[in-house]
C-alpha positions in Angstrom: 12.1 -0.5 28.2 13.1 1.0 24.8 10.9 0.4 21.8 11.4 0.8 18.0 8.3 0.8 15.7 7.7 2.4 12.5 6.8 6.3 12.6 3.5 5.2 10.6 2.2 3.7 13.7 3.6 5.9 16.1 1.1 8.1 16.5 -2.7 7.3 14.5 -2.4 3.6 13.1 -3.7 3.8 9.4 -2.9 0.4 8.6 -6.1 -1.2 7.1 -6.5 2.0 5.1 -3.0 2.1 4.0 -3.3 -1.6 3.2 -6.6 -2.2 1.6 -6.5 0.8 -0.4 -3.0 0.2 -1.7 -4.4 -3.0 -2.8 -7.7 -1.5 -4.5 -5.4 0.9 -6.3 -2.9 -1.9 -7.6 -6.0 -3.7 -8.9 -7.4 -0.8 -10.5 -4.5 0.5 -12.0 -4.0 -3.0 -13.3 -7.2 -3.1 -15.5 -6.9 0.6 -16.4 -3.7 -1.0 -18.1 -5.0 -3.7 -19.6 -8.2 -1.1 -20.9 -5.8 1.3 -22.4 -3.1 -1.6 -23.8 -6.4 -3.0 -25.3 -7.5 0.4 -27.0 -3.7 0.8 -28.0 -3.5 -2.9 -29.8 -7.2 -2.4 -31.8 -5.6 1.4 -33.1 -1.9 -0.5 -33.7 -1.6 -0.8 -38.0 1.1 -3.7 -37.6 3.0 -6.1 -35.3 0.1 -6.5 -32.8 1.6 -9.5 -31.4 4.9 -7.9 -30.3 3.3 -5.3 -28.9 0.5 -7.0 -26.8 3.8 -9.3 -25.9 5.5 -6.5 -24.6 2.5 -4.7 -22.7 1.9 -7.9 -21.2 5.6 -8.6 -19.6 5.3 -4.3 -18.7 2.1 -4.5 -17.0 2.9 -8.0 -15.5 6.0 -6.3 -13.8 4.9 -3.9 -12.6 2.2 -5.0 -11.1 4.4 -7.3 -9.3 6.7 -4.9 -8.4 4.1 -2.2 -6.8 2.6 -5.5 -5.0 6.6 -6.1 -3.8 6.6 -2.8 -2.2 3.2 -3.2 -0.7 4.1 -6.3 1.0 7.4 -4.7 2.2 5.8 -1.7 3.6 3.2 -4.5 5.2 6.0 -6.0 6.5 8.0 -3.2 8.1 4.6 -1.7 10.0 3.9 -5.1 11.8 7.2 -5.6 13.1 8.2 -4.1 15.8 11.2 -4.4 18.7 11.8 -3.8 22.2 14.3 -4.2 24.5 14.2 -4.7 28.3 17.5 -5.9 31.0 20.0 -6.6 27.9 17.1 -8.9 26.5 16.3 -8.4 22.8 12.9 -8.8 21.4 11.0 -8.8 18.1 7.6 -8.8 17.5 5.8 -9.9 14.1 2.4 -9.0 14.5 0.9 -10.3 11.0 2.8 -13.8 12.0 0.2 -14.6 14.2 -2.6 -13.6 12.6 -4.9 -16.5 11.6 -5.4 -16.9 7.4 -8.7 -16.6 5.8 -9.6 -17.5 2.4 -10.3 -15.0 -0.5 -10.1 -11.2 -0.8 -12.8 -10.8 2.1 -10.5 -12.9 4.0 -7.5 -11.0 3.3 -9.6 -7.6 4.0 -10.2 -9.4 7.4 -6.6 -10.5 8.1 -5.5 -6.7 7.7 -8.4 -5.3 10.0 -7.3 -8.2 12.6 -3.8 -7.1 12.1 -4.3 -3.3 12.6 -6.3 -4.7 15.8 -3.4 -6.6 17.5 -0.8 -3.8 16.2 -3.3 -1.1 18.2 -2.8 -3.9 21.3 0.8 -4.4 21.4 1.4 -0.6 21.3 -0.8 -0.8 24.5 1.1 -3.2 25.8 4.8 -2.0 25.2 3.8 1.9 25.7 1.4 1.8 28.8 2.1 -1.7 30.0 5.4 -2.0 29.8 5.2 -5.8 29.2 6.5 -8.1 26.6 4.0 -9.4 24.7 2.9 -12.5 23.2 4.2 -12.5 19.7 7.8 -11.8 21.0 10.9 -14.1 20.8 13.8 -13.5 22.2 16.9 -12.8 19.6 19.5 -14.6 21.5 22.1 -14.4 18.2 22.5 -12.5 15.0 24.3 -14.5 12.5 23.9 -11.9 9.7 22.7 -8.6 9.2 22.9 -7.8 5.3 22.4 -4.0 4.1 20.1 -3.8 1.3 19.1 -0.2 -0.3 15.5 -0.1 1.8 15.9 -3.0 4.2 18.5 -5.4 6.0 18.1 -9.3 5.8 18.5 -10.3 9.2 19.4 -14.2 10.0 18.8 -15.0 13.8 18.3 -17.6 16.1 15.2 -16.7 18.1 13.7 -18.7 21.2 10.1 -18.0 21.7 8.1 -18.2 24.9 8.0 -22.2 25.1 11.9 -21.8 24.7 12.2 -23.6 21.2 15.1 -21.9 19.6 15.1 -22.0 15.7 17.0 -20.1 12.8 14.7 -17.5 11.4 15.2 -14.9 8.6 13.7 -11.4 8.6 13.3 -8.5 6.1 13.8 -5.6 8.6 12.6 -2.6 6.6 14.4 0.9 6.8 12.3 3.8 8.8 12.2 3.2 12.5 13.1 5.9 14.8 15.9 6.0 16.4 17.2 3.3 13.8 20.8 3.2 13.8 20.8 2.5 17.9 18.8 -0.7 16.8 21.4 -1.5 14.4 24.0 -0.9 16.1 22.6 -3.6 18.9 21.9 -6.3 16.3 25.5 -5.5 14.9 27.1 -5.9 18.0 24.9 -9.3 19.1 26.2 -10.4 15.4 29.8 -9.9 16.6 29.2 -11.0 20.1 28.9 -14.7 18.7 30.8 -14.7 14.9 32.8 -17.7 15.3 36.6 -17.2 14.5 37.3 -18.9 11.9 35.2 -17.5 9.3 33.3 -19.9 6.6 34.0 -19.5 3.0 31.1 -18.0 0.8 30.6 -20.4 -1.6 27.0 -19.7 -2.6 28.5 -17.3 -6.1 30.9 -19.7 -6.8 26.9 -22.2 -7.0 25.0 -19.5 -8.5 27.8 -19.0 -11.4 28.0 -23.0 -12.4 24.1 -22.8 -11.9 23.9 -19.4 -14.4 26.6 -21.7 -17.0 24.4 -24.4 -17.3 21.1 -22.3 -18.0 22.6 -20.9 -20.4 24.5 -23.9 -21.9 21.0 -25.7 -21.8 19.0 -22.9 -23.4 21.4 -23.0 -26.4 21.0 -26.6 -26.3 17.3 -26.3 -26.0 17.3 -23.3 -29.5 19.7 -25.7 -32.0 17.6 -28.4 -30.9 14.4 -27.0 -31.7 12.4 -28.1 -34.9 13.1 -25.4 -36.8 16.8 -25.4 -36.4 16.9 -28.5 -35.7 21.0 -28.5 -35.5 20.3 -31.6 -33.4 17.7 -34.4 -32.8 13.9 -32.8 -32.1 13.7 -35.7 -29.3 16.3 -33.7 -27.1 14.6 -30.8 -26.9 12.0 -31.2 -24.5 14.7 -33.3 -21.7 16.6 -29.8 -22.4 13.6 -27.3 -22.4 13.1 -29.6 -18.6 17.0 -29.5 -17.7 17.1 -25.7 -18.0 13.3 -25.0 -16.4 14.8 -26.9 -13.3 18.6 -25.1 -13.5 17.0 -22.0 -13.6 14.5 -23.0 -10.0 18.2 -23.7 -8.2 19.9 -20.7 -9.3 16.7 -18.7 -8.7 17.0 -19.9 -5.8 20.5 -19.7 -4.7 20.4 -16.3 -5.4 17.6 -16.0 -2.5 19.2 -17.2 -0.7 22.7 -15.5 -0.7 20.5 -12.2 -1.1 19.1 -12.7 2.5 22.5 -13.7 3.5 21.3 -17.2 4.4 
């Protein structure tokens, strides 16, 4: 049986501490920002509202961005893969962990997490069996390079054999991680049809990205203070171009994770 896991994991499984305290810290550092910004503002002589403005958007990214790599290295440590007989497998540990409620409950999650991680290394290592959380990829349908993970679209069957489209972020950092690749790439050419489907999702998110921005103009010489055009058109714009902007968010999702 060959195995890929993450090198974090490998040996002495950190992942509660690595988890939990990487969330302490993100909270921590996010009010020793909002102390200092505070401090800065009360000391600031003029244009306090800019600059609390553009604190605000600088904390509030990144924040989120620290808490996007978090989740990603989360993501990569729980997921594991195995082969045995031709047969493909991958394993999402935190998938089947149950949810509890608040940040006790998340604490818990992770502890349960680093638990059932500890017993499917068991299991693949010692055991040599397949174990519960695996399903079957039985057909890559893309496998999208990104700079620190691939988006990989699959059609999985589980171990009631239901077989469902599913969309991973495999993170980079296994061992022995081009071998893996280079299985999923050939299962990905093994079924690509012949005649190949057009990408139209740019040719969406471009008409999607014109009308924001034809909308938002509408929305600025419609405003009261221009007031270029009626007042009572600019909320049905300020709407038009909140909702434009939720599809082309979300096309752009969803080409990303080549979906």
């Amino acid at each position: 049986m060959k195995i890929w896991m993450p090198p974090q994991i490998k040996e002495k499984n950190h992942y509660s501490i690595e988890i939990i305290g990487g969330i302490a810290g993100i909270v921590l550092l996010a009010l020793l920002l909002v102390i200092g910004s505070s401090f800065l503002m009360i000391y600031s002589s003029e244009s306090k509202e800019i600059v609390a403005l553009l604190l605000c958007l600088f904390i509030t990214i990144f924040i989120i961005w620290l808490a996007v790599k978090l989740g990603r290295r989360s993501k990569r440590n729980t997921t594991l893969f195995c082969m045995e007989q031709e047969h493909l497998y991958i394993i999402d540990v935190s998938k089947y962990i149950s949810y509890h409620k608040g940040l006790f409950g998340h604490a818990e999650m992770v502890r349960e997490t680093a638990r059932r991680l500890e017993e499917v290394k068991k299991e693949l290592e010692r055991d040599k069996q397949i174990p519960a959380e695996a399903a079957e990829i039985i057909q890559v349908d893309n496998l999208r390079e990104h700079p620190n993970y691939y988006s990989l679209v699959c059609k999985i069957k589980n171990k009631e054999d239901q077989i469902y489209r599913w969309t991973y972020l495999m993170m980079k950092g296994y061992e022995n991680e081009e071998e893996l690749r280079m299985i999923l790439e050939r299962k990905r050419l093994a079924y690509r049809s012949v005649e190949i489907k057009e990408e139209r999702k740019p040719f969406y998110i471009f008409i999607s990205a014109f009308l924001f921005i034809l909308f938002v103009l509408l929305c600025v010489v419609s405003h009261p203070s221009i007031h270029l055009l009626s007042d009572n058109l600019y909320f049905p714009f300020l709407g038009l171009s909140f909702l434009i902007f939720c599809i082309m968010l979300y096309l752009l999702l969803k080409w990303r994770r080549g979906e």
